[in-house]
py3Dmol code that shows the C-alpha trace and the ligand (Angstrom):
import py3Dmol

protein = """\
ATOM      1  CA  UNK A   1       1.184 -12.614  -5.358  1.00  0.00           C
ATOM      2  CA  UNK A   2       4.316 -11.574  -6.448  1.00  0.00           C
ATOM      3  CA  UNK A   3       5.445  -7.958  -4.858  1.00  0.00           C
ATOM      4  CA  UNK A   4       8.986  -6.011  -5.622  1.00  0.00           C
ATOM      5  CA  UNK A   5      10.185  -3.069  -3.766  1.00  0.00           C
ATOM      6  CA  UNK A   6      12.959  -1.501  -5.372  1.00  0.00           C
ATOM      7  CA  UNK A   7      14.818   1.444  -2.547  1.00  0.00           C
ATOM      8  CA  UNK A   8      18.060   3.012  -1.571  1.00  0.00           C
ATOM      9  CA  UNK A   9      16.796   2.134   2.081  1.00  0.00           C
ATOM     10  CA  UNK A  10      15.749  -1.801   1.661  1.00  0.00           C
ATOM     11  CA  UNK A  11      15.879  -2.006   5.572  1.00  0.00           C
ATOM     12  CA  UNK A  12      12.925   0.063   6.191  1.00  0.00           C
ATOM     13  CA  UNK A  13      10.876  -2.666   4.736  1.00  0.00           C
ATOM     14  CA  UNK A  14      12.568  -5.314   7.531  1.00  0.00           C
ATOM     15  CA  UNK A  15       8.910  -4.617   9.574  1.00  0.00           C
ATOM     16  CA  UNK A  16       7.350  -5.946   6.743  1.00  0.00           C
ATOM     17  CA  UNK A  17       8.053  -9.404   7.858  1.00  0.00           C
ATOM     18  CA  UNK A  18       6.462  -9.286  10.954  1.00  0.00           C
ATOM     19  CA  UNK A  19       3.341 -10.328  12.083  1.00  0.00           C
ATOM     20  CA  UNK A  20       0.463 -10.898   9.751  1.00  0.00           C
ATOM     21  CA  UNK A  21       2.270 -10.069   6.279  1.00  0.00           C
ATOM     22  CA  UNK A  22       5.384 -12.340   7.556  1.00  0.00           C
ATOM     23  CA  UNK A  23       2.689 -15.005   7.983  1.00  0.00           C
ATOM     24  CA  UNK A  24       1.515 -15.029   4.205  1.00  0.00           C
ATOM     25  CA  UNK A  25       4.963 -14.638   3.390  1.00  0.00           C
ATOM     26  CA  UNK A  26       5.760 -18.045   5.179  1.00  0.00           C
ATOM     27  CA  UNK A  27       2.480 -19.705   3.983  1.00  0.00           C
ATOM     28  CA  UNK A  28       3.458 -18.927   0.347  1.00  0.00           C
ATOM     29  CA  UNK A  29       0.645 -16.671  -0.629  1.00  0.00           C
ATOM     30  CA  UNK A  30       2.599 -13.679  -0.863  1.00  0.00           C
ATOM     31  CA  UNK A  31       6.186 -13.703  -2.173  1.00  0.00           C
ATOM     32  CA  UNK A  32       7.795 -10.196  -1.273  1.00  0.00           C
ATOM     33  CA  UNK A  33      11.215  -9.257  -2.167  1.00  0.00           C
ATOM     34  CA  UNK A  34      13.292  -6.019  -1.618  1.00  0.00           C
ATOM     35  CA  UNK A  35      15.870  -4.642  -3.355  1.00  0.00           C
ATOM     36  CA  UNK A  36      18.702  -2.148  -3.052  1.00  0.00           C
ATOM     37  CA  UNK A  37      18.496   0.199  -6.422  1.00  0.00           C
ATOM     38  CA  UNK A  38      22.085   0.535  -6.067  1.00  0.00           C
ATOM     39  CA  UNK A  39      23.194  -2.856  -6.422  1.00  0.00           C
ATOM     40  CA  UNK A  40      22.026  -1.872  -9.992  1.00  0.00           C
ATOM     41  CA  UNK A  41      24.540   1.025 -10.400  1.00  0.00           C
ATOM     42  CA  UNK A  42      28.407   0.416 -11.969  1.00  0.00           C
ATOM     43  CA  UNK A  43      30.229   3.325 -10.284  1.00  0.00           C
ATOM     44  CA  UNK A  44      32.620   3.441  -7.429  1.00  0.00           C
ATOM     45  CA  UNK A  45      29.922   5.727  -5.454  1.00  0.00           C
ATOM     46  CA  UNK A  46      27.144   3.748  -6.459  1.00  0.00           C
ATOM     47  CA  UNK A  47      25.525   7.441  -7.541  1.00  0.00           C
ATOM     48  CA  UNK A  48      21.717   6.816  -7.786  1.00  0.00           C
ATOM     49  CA  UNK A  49      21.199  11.054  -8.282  1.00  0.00           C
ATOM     50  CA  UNK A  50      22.255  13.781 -10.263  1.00  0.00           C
ATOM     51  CA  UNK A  51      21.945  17.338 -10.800  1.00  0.00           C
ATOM     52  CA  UNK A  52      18.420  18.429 -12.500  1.00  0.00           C
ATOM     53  CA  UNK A  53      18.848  19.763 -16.071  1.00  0.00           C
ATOM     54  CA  UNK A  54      17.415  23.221 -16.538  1.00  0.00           C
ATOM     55  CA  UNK A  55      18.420  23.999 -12.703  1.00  0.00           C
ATOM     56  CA  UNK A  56      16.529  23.737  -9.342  1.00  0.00           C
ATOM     57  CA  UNK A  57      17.126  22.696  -6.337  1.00  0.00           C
ATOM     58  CA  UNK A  58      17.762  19.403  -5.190  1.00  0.00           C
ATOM     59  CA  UNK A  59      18.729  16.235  -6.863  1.00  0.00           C
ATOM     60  CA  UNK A  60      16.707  14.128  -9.141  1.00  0.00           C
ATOM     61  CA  UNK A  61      17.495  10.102  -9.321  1.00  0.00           C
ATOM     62  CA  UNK A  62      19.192   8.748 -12.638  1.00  0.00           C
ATOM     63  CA  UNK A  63      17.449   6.906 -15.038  1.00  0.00           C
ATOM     64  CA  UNK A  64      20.042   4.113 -15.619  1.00  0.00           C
ATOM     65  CA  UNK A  65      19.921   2.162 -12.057  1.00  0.00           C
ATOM     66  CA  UNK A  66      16.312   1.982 -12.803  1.00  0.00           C
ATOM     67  CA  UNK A  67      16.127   1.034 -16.443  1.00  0.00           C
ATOM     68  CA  UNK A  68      18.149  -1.978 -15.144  1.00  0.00           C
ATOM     69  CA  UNK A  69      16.210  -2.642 -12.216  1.00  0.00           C
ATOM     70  CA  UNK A  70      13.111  -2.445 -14.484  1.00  0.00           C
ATOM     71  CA  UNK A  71      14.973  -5.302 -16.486  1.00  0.00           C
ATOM     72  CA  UNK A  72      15.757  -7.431 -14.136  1.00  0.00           C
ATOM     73  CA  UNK A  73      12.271  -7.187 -12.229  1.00  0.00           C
ATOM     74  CA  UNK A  74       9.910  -7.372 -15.172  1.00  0.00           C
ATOM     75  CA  UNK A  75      12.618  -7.273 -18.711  1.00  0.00           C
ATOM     76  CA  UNK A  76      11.280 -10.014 -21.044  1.00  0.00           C
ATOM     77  CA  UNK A  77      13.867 -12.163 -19.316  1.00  0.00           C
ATOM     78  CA  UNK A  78      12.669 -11.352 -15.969  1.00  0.00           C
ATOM     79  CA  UNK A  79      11.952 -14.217 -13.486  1.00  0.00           C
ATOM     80  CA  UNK A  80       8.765 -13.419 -12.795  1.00  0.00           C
ATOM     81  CA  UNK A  81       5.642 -14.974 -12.047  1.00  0.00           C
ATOM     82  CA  UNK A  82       3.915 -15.760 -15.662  1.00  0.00           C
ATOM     83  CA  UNK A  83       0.781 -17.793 -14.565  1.00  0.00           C
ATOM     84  CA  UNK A  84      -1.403 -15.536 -16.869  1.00  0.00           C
ATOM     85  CA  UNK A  85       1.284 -13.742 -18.552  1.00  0.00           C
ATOM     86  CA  UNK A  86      -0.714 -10.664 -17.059  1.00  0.00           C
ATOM     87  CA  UNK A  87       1.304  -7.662 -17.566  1.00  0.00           C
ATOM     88  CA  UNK A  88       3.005  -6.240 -14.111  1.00  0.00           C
ATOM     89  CA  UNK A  89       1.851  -3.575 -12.315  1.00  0.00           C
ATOM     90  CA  UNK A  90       4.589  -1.185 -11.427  1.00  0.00           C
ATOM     91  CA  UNK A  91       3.851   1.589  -8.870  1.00  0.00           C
ATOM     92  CA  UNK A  92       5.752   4.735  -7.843  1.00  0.00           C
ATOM     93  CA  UNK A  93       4.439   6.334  -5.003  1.00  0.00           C
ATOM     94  CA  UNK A  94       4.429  10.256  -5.372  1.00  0.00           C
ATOM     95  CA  UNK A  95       2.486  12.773  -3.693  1.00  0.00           C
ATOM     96  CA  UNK A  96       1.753  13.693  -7.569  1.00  0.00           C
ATOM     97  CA  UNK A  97      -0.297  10.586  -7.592  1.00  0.00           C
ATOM     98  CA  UNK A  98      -3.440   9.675  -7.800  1.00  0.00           C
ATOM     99  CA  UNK A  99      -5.269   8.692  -3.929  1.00  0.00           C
ATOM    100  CA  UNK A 100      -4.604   5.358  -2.127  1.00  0.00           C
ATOM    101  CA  UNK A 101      -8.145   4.209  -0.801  1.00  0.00           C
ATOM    102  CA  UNK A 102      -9.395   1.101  -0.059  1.00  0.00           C
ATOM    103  CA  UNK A 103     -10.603   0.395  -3.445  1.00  0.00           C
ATOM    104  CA  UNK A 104      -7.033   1.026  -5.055  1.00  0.00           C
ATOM    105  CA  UNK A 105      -5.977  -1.757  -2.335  1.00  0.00           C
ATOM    106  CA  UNK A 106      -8.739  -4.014  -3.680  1.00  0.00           C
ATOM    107  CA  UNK A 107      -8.247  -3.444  -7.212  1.00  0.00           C
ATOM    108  CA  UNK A 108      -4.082  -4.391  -6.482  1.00  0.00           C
ATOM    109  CA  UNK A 109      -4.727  -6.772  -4.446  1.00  0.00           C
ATOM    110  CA  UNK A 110      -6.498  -9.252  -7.571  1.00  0.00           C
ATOM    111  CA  UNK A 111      -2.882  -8.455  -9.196  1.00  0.00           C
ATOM    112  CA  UNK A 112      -0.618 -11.700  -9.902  1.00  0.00           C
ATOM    113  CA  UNK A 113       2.815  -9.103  -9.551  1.00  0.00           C
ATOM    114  CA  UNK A 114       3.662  -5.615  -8.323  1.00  0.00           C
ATOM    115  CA  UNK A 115       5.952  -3.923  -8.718  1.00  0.00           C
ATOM    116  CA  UNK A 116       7.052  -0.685  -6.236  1.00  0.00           C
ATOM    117  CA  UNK A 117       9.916   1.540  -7.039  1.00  0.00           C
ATOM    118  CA  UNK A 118      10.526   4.468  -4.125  1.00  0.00           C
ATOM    119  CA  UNK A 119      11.756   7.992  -5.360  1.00  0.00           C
ATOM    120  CA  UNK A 120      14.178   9.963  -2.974  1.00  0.00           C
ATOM    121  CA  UNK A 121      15.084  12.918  -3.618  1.00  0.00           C
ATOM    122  CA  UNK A 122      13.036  15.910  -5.909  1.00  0.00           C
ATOM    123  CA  UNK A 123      12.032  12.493  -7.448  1.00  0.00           C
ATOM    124  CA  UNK A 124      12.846  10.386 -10.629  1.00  0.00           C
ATOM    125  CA  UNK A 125      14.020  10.978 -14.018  1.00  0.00           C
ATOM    126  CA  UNK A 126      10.771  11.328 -16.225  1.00  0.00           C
ATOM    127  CA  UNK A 127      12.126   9.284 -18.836  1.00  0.00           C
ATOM    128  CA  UNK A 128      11.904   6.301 -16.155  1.00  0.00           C
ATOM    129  CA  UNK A 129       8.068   6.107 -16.195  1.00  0.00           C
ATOM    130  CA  UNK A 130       7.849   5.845 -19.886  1.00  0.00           C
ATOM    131  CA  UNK A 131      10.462   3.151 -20.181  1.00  0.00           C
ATOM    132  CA  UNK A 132       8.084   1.553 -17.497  1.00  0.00           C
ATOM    133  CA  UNK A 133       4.970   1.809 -19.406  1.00  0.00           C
ATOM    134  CA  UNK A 134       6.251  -0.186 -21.885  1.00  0.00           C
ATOM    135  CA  UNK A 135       6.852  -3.104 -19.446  1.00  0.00           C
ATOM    136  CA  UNK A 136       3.584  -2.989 -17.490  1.00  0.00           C
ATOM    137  CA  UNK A 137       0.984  -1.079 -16.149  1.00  0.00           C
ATOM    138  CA  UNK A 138       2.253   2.296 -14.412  1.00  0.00           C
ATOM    139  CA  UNK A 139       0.311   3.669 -11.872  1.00  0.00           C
ATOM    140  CA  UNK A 140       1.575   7.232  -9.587  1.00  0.00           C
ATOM    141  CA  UNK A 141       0.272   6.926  -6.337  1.00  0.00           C
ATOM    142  CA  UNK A 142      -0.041   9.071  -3.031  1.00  0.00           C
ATOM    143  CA  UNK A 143      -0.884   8.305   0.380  1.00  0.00           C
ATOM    144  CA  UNK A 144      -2.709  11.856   0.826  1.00  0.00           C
ATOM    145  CA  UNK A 145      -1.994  15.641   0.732  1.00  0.00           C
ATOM    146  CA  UNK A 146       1.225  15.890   2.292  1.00  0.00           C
ATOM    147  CA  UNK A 147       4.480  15.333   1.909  1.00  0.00           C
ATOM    148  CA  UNK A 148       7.067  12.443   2.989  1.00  0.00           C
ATOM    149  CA  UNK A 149      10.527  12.624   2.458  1.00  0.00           C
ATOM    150  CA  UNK A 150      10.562   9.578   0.456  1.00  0.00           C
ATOM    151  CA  UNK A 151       8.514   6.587  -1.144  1.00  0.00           C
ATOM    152  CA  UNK A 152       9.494   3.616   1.453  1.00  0.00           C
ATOM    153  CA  UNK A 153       6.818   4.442   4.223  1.00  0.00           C
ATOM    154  CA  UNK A 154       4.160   5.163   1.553  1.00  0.00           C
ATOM    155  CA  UNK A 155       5.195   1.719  -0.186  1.00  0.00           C
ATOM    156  CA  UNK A 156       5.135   0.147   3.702  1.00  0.00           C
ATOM    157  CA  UNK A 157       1.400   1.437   4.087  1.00  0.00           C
ATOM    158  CA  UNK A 158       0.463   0.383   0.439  1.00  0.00           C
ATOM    159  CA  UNK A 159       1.755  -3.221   0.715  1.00  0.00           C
ATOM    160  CA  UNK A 160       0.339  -3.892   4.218  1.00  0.00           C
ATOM    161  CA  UNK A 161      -3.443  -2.287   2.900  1.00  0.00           C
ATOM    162  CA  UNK A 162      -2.665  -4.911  -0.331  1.00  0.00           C
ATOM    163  CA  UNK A 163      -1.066  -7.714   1.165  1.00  0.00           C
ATOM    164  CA  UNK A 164      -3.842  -8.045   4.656  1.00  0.00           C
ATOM    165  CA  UNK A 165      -7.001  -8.072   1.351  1.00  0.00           C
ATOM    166  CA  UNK A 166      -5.397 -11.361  -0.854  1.00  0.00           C
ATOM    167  CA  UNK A 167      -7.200 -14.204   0.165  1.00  0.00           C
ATOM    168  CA  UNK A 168      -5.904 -16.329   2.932  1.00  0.00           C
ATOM    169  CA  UNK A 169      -3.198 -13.789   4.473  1.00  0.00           C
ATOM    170  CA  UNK A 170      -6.314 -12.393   6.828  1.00  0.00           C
ATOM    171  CA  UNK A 171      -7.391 -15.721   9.298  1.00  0.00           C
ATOM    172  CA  UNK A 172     -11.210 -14.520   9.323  1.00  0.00           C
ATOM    173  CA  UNK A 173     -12.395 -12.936   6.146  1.00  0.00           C
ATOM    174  CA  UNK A 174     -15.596 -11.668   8.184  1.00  0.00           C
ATOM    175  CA  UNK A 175     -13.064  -9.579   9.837  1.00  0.00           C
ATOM    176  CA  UNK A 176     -12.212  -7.965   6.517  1.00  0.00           C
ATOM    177  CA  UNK A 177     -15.883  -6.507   5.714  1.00  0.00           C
ATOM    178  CA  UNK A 178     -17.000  -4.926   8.794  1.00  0.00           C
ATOM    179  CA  UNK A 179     -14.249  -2.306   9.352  1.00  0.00           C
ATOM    180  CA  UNK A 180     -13.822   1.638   8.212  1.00  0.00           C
ATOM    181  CA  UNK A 181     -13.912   1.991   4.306  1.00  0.00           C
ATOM    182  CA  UNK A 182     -15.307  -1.352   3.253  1.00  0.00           C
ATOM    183  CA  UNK A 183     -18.519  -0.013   3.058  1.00  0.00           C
ATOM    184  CA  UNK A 184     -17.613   3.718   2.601  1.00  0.00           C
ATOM    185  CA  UNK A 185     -18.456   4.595   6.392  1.00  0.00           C
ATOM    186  CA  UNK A 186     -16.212   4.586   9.254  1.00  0.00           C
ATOM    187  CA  UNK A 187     -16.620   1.327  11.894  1.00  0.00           C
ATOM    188  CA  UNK A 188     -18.991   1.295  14.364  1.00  0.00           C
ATOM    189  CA  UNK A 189     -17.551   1.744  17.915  1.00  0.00           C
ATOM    190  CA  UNK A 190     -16.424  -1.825  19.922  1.00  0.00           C
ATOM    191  CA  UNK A 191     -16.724  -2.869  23.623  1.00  0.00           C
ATOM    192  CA  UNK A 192     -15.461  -5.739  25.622  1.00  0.00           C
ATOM    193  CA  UNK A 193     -15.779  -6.702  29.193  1.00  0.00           C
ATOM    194  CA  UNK A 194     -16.150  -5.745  32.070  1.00  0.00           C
ATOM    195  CA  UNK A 195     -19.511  -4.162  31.012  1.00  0.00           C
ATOM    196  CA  UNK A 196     -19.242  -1.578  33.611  1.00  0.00           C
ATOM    197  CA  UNK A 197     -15.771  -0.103  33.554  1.00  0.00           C
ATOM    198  CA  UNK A 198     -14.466   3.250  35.804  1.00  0.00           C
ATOM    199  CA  UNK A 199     -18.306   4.020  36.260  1.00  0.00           C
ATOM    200  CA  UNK A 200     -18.707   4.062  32.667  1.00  0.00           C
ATOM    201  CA  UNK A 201     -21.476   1.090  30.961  1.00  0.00           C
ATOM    202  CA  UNK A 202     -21.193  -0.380  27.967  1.00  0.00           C
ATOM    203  CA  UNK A 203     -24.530   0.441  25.970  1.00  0.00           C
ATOM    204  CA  UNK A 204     -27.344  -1.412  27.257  1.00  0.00           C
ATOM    205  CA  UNK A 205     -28.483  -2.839  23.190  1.00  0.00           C
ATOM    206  CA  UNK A 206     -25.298  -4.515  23.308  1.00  0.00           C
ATOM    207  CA  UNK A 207     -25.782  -6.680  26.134  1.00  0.00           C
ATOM    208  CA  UNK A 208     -29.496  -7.061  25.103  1.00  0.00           C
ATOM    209  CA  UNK A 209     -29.090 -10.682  22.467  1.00  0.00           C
ATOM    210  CA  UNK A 210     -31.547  -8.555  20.041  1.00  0.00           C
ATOM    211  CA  UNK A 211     -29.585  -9.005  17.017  1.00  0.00           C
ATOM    212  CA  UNK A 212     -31.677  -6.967  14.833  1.00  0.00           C
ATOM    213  CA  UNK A 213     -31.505  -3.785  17.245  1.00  0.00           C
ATOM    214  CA  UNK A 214     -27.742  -4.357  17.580  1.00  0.00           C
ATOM    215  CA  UNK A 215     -27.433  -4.371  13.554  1.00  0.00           C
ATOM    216  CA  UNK A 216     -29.749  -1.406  13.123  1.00  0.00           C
ATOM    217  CA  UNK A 217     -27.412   0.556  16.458  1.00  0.00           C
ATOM    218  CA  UNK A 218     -24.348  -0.028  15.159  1.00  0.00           C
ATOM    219  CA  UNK A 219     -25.406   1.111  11.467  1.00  0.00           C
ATOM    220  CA  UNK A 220     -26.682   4.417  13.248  1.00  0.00           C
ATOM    221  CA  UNK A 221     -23.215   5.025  14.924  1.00  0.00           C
ATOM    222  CA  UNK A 222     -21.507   4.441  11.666  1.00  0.00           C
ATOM    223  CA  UNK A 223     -23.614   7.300  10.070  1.00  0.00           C
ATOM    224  CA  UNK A 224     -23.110   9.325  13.092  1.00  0.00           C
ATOM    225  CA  UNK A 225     -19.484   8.699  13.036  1.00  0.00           C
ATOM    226  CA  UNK A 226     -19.013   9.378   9.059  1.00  0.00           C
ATOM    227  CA  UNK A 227     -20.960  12.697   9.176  1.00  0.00           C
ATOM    228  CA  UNK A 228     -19.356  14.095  12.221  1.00  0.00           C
ATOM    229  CA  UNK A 229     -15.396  12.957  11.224  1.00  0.00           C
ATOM    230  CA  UNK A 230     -15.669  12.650   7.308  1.00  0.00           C
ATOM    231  CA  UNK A 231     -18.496  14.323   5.663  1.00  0.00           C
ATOM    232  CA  UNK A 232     -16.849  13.994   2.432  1.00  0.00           C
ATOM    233  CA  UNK A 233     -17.406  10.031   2.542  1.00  0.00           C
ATOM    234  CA  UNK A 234     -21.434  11.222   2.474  1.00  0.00           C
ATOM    235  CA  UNK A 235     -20.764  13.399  -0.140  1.00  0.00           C
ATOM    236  CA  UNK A 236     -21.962  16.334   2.100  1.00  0.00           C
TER     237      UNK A 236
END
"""
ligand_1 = """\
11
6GU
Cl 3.375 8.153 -2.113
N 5.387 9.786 -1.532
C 5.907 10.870 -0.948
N 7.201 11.138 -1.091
N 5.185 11.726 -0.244
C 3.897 11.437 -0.113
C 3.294 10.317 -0.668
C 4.077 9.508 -1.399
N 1.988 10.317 -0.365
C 1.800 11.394 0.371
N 2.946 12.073 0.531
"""
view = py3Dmol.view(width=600, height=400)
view.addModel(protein, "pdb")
view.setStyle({"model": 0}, {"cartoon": {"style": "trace"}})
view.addModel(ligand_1, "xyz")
view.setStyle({"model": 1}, {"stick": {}})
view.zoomTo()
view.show()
């Protein structure tokens, strides 16, 4: 997979080599590359914002840095990944945005190239997301019902919940299907040795071998977990 990040603040996204991501990076599986928007801009300043027309407060970023980031990125000339010739997928994150849930990071994670381009600022010029659409898919998307101060640690977040689901960047896929929102309930709680631990035991069904009662425990605590933390995953 093929993943962009366009920012004023590339080095945020330096974490993003680490670890398990920085591992699929080096194994080839997923090529991630971040820009600075401003390398994009002509003036001495390097000015990626403006006033808003029509007043406000705050600034809103200019369109042109991004037209010609779009370009480069995804343009008909772009030197991008065309093993389907599957249009790109180009993402700004915005608490205006649809929700980020596990099934968005499924659905993006089948994608051959992404795109990411973090707002600062009151946020973009509008004309920006329709020059976009005609490149690729746009998609507006929010981490939840709050608000950051920009894009980059919403991005971060996105591309680790992506990047951890293609195949081959997570060692044991098994790993990948019994944990909180794969199967719409939270996990089921975990214990390790030593079984008795500050005078407190792990639960005796767990150190019982009876698979069948450890399946049918575990489901239990998920429900009991899910209806006492997120009712709303029941639909209650
Ligand atoms: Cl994606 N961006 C910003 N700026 N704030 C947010 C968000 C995104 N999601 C939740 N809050």
């Amino acid at each position: 997979m093929r993943v962009d990040v366009v920012s004023i603040f590339p080095s945020y996204f330096d974490g993003l080599a680490l670890s398990l991501l920085g591992k699929a990076r080096d194994a080839g599986i997923l090529d991630l590359r971040v820009h600075d928007l401003r390398d994009w801009t002509h003036d001495r300043h390097r000015t990626v914002d403006d006033t808003p027309y029509g007043g406000g407060a705050g600034m809103v970023m200019k369109p042109e840095p991004w037209g010609l980031a779009l370009d480069e990125l995804v343009g008909v000339s772009a030197d991008a990944p065309a093993v389907t010739g599957e249009r790109p997928t180009i993402i700004f994150p915005s608490p205006a945005g649809e929700l980020f849930t596990q099934r968005t990071a499924r659905e993006l994670a089948m994608r051959e190239h992404l795109v990411f381009g973090c707002g600062r600022y009151e946020g973009i010029d509008e004309r920006v997301f329709e020059y976009a659409a005609e490149l690729g898919e746009v998609r507006l998307i929010s981490l939840g019902d709050y608000v950051l101060n920009g894009g980059e640690v919403a991005v971060m977040a996105m591309v680790e919940a992506i990047g951890r689901l293609i195949p081959g960047v997570v060692g044991n896929p098994e790993s990948l299907v019994e944990e909180s929102h794969e199967d719409g309930l939270l996990e089921y709680p975990s214990y390790t040795k030593p079984s008795v631990w500050r005078d407190r035991a792990v639960p005796d069904v767990l150190l019982s071998g009876n698979h069948g009662a450890i399946a049918a425990w575990r489901r239990e605590q998920q429900l009991e977990r899910t209806r006492a933390r997120r009712p709303d995953l029941l639909g209650e």
